[in-house]
C-alpha positions as a Python dict, from the first residue, in 0.01 Angstrom:
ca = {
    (1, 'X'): (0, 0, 0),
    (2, 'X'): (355, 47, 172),
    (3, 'X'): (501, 171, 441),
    (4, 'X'): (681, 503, 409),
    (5, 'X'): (1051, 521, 262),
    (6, 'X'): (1189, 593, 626),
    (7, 'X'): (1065, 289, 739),
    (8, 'X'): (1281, -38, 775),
    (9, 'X'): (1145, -438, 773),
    (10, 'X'): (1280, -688, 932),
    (11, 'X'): (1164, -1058, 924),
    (12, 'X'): (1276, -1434, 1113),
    (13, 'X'): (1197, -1724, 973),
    (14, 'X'): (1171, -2019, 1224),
    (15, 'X'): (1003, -2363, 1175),
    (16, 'X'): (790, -2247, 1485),
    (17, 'X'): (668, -1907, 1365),
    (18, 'X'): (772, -1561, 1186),
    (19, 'X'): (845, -1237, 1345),
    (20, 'X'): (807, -897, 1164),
    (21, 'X'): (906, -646, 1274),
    (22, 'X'): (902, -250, 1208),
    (23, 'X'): (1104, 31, 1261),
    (24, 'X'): (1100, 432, 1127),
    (25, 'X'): (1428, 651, 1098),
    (26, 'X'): (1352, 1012, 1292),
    (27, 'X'): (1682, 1221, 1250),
    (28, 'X'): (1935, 1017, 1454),
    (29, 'X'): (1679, 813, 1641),
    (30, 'X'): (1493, 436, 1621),
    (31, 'X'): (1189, 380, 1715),
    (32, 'X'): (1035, 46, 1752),
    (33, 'X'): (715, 63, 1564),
    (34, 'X'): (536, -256, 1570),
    (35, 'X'): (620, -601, 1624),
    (36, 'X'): (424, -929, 1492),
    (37, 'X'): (442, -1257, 1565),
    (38, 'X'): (238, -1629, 1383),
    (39, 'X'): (294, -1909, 1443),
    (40, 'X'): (396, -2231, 1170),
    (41, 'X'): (214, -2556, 1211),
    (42, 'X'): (413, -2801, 1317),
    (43, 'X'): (575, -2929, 984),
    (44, 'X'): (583, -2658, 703),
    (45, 'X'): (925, -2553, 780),
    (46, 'X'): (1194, -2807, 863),
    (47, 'X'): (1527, -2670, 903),
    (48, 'X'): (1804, -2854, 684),
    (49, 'X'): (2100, -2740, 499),
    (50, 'X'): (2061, -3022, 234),
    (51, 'X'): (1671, -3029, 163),
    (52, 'X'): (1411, -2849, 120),
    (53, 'X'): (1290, -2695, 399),
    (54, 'X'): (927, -2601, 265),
    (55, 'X'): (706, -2837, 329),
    (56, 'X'): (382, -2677, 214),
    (57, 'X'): (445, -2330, 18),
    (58, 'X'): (48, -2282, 11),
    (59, 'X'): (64, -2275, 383),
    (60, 'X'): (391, -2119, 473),
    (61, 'X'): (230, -1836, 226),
    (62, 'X'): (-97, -1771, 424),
    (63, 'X'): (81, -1762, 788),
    (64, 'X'): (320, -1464, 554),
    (65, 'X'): (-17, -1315, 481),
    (66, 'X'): (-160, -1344, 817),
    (67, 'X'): (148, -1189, 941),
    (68, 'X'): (136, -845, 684),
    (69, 'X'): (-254, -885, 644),
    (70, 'X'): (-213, -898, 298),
    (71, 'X'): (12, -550, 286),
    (72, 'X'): (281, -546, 16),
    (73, 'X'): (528, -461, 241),
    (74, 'X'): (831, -397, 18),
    (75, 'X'): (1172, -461, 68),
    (76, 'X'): (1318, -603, 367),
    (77, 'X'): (1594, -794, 530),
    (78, 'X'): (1505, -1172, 609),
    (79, 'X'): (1707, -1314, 902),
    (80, 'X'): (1670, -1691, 839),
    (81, 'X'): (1770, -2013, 1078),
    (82, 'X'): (2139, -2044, 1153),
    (83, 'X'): (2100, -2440, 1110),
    (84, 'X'): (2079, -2471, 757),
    (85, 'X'): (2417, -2317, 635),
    (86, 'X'): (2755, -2497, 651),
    (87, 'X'): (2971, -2183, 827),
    (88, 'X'): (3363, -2116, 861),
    (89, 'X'): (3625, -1875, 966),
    (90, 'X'): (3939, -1855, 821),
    (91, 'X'): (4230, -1536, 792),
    (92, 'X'): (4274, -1367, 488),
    (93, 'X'): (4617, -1122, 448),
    (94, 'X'): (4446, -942, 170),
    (95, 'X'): (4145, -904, -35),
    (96, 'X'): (4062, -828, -364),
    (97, 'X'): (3960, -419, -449),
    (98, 'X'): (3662, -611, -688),
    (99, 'X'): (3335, -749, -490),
    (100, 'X'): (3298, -1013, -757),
    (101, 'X'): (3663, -1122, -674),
    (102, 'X'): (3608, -1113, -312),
    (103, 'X'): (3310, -1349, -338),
    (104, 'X'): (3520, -1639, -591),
    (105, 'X'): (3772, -1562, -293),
    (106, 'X'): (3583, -1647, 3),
    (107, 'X'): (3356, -1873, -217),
    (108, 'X'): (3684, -2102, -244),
    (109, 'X'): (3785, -2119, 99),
    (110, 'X'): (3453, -2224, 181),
    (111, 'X'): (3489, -2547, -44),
    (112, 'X'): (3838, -2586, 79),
    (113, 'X'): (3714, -2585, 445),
    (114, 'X'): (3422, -2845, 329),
    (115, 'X'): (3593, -3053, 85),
    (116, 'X'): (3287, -2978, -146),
    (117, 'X'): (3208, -2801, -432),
    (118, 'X'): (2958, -2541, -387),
    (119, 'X'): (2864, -2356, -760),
    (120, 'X'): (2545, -2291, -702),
    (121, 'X'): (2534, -2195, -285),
    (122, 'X'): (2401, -1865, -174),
    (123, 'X'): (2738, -1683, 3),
    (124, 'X'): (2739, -1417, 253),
    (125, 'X'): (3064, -1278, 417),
    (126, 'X'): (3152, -1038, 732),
    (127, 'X'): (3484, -889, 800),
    (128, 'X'): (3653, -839, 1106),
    (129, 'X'): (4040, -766, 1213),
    (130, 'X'): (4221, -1046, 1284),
    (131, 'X'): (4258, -1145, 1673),
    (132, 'X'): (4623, -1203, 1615),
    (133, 'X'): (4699, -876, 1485),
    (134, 'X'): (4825, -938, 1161),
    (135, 'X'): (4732, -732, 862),
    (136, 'X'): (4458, -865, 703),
    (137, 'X'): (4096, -1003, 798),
    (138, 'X'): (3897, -1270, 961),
    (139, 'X'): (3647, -1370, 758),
    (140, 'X'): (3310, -1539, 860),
    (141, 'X'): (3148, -1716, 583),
    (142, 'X'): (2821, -1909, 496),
    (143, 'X'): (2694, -2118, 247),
    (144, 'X'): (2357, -2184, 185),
    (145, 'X'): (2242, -2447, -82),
    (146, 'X'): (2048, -2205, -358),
    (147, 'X'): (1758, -2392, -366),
    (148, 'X'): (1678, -2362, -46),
    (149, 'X'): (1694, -1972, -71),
    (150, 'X'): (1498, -1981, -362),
    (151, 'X'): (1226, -2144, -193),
    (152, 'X'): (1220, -1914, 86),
    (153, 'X'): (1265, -1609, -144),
    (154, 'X'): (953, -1745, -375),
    (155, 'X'): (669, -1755, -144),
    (156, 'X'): (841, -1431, -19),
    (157, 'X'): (812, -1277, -319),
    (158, 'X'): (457, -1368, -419),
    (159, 'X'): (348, -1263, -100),
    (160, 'X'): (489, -883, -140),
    (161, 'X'): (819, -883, -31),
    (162, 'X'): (1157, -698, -169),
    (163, 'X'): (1425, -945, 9),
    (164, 'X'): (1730, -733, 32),
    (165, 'X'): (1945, -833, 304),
    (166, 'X'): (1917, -1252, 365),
    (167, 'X'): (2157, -1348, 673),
    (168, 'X'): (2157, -1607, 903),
    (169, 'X'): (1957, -1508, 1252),
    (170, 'X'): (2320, -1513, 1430),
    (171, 'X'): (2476, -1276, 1287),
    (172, 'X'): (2194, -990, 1261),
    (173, 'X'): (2174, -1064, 1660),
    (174, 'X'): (2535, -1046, 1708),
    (175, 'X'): (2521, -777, 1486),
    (176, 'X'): (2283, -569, 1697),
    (177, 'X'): (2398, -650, 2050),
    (178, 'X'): (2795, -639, 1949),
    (179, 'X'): (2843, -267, 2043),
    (180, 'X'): (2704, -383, 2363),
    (181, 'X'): (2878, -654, 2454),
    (182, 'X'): (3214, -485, 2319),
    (183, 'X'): (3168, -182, 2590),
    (184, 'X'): (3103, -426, 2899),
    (185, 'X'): (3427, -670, 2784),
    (186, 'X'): (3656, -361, 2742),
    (187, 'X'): (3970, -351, 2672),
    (188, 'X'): (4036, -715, 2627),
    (189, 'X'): (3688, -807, 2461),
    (190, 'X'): (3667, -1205, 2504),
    (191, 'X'): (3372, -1305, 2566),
    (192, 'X'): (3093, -1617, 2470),
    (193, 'X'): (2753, -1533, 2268),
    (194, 'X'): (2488, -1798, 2288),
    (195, 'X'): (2168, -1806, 2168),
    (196, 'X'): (1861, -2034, 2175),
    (197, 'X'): (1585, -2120, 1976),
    (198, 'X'): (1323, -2385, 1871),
    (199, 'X'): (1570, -2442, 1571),
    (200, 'X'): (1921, -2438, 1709),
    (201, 'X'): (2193, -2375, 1961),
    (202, 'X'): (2437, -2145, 1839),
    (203, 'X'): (2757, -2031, 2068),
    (204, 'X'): (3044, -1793, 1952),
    (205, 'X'): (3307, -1725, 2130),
    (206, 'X'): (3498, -1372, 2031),
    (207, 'X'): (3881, -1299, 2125),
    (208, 'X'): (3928, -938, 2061),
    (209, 'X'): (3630, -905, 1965),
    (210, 'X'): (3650, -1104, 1648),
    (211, 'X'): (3494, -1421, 1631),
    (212, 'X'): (3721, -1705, 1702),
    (213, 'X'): (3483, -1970, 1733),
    (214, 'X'): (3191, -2097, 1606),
    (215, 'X'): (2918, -2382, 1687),
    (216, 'X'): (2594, -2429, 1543),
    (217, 'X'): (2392, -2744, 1697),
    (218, 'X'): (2097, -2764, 1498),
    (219, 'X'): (1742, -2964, 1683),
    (220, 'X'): (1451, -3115, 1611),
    (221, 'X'): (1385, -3131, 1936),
    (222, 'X'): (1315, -2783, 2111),
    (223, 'X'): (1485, -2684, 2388),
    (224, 'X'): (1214, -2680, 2624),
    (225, 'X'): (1083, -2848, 2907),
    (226, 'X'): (1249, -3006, 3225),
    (227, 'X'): (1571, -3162, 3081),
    (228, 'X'): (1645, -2836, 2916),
    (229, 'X'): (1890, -2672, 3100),
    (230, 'X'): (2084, -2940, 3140),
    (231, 'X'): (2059, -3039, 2795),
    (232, 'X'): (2193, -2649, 2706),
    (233, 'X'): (2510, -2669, 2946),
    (234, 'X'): (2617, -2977, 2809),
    (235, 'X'): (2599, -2829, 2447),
    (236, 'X'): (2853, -2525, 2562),
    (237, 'X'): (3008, -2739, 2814),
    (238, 'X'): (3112, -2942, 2486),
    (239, 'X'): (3234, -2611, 2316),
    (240, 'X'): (3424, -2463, 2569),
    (241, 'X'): (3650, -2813, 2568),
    (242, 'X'): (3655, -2769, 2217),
    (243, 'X'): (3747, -2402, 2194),
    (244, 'X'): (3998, -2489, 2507),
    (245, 'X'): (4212, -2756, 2321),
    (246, 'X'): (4340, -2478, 2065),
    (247, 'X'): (4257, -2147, 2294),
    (248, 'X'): (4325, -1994, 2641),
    (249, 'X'): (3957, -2002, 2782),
    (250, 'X'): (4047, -1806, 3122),
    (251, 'X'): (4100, -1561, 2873),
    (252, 'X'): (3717, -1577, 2843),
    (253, 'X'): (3522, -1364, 3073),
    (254, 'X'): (3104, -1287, 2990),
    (255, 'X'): (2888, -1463, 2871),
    (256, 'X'): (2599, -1294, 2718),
    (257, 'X'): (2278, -1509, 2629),
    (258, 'X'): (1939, -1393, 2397),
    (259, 'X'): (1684, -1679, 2466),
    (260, 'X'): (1295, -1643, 2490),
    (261, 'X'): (1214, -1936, 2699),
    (262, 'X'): (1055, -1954, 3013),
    (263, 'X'): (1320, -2054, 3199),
    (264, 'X'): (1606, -1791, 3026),
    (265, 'X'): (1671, -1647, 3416),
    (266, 'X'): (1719, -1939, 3562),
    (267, 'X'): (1962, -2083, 3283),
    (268, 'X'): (2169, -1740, 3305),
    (269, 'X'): (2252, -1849, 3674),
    (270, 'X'): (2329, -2181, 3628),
    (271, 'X'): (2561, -2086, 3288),
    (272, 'X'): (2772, -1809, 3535),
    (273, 'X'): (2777, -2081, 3862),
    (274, 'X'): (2930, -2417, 3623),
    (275, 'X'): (3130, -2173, 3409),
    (276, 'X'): (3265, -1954, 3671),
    (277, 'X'): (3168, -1646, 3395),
    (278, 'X'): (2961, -1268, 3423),
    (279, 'X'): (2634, -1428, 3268),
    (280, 'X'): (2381, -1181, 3151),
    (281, 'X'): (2047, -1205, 2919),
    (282, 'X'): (2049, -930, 2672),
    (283, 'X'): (1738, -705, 2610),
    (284, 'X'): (1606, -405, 2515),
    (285, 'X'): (1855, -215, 2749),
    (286, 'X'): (2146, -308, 2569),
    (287, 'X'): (2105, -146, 2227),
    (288, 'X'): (1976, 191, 2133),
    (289, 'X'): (1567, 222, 2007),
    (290, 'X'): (1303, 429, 2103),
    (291, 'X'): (1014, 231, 2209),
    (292, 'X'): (1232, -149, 2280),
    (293, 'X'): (1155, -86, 2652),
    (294, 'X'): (766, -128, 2560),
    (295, 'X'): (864, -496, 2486),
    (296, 'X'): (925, -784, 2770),
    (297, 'X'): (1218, -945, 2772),
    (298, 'X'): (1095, -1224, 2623),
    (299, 'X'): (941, -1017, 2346),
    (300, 'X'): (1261, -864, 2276),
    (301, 'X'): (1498, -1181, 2277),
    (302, 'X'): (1239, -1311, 2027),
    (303, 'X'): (1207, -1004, 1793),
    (304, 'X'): (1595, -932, 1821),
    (305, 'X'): (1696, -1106, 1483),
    (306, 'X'): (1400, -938, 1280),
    (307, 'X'): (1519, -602, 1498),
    (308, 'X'): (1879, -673, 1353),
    (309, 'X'): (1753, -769, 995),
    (310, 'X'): (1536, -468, 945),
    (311, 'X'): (1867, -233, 1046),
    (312, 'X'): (2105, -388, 821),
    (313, 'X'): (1883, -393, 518),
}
C-alpha cells in the first residue's frame, strides 16, 4: 500500500539515524503530515567518500523497515550526508541546450578541479547567476563515487522505495531555507549558512546570493558535549580566514545556523558575539508549511533536509 499521488517523501540518511518525512499538496498549500525518526547502531553507516559506507545492509534494511513499518512507500527524494562527495564551484559563460552535454560539461570540470578521473561518479549540478555579473552561471557540483550510491540505493530499493531525487543534505536545506534567508539579507544578500550534524560541519558563504564558498568538514567525532562549541567556532573561524584571503568578509552580514543539538541557542550567541554577525537558528518560521509549527525547533532543524528532499522530488 502507498500513499496517495499528492503526497511527497522525503528521507536523510545519517550514520546516527534516518528521518522520513511526509508531506500532501492541498491547492497552493503544504502541510506537514508526519515525521519519523530511528536511530542506526553505532557502526552500520560510516560516512566516506572513498568506501563503502554500509557496514551491515541486513541491518541498515530493518531500521528502513522500522522506519515505513514495512509500507512500500514509493518514490521519494533521499537527502544523503554532505561528507561523502568531493564538491566544487566554478563559472561557466555558457552551457550546452543538451542535458547529456551539460553533465560531460560539468562532469569535466569536476576532474579538472580534482585532478582525478571520475567515469563512473554519481553527478548532480545547481545553477545560479554569477556573483560577478557576467553572463553565464555558477555552477555547484558533486561527485559521488557510484558505488557508494548503489549501495544506498539497493537496500533502498528492496525495502520499497522509488529514489528520485538523491542530493546531498546541504543543498535540500539550503534549498528550503534560501527564500528565507534571501528576504532578511536584501538587497545585498551576503550572508554565511552553517549547519551541524553527527556527520559533518558544513558552512557556505553566499555573495549575491550565489554561493561563493564552500566547506565541508566531515567527523567521526560528533559535535557534542562540552568542547563543542568551541570546537564549532574554530571550524568557521578557519573558513572565514579562508574565504577572507580571496573575499571582502565585512561584506558578510547574517549568519543563519540549522543545528539540532542541545546547545544550538547558546552556540547562535556565541557565533554573532566572536563574529560580530546577525546570528539566527532557522525553524519552522522561516519557510512556508502548514503544520511545521507543530514541530520543536529541534524537531524541525532535524527533519529540515528530509522536509527539503521530499519538495524537490
Amino acid at each position: 500500500m502507498r500513499w496517495g499521488q499528492r503526497t511527497r517523501v522525503g528521507l536523510e540518511i545519517a550514520p546516527d539515524g534516518l528521518t522520513l518525512v511526509r508531506t500532501r499538496d492541498r491547492g497552493r498549500r503544504r502541510i506537514v503530515m508526519d515525521v519519523r525518526t530511528q536511530p542506526l547502531p553505532p557502526g552500520v553507516v560510516s560516512v566516506s567518500p572513498i568506501e563503502p559506507n554500509i557496514a551491515d545492509s541486513a541491518e541498515f534494511g530493518q531500521a528502513v523497515r522500522a522506519l515505513t513499518e514495512g509500507r512500500r512507500i514509493g518514490p521519494v527524494g533521499v537527502a544523503l550526508p554532505d561528507a561523502l562527495a568531493r564538491v566544487a564551484l566554478f563559472d561557466v559563460a555558457s552551457l550546452p541546450p543538451q542535458p547529456s552535454d551539460v553533465a560531460r560539461l560539468v562532469r569535466w570540470h569536476l576532474e579538472k578541479t580534482f585532478s582525478v578521473d571520475l567515469p563512473l561518479a554519481r553527478i548532480a549540478h545547481q545553477r545560479f547567476r554569477r556573483p560577478d555579473g557576467e553572463p553565464g552561471h555558477r555552477i555547484v557540483a558533486s561527485a559521488i563515487d557510484e558505488a557508494i550510491v548503489s549501495q544506498y540505493e539497493t537496500v533502498l530499493i528492496q525495502e520499497g522505495f522509488e529514489p528520485r531525487v538523491l542530493d546531498l543534505a546541504l543543498f535540500h536545506r539550503f534549498n528550503l531555507y534560501r527564500s528565507h534567508m534571501a528576504r532578511l539579507t536584501e538587497p545585498d544578500h551576503h550572508f554565511i549558512f552553517l549547519t551541524i550534524t553527527g556527520a559533518a560541519l558544513t558552512l557556505m558563504i553566499a555573495d549575491g546570493g550565489t554561493p561563493a564558498y564552500l566547506r565541508i568538514k566531515g567527523t567521526r567525532r560528533p559535535f557534542a558535549g562540552p568542547e563543542t562549541a568551541s570546537r564549532i567556532l574554530d571550524e568557521v573561524e578557519l573558513s572565514l580566514n579562508a574565504y577572507g584571503k580571496e573575499k571582502d568578509l565585512s561584506r558578510v552580514t547574517h549568519l543563519f545556523v540549522v543545528s539540532a543539538t542541545e546547545t544550538a541557542d547558546d552556540l547562535s550567541d556565541q557565533l554573532a558575539a566572536r563574529f560580530h554577525l546577525t546570528a539566527s537558528l532557522l525553524g519552522s518560521g522561516d519557510v512556508t508549511l502548514d503544520g511545521a509549527d507543530a514541530l520543536s525547533r529541534r524537531e524541525f532543524a532535524g527533519a529540515s533536509a528530509a522536509l527539503g528532499a521530499a519538495l524537490e522530488r
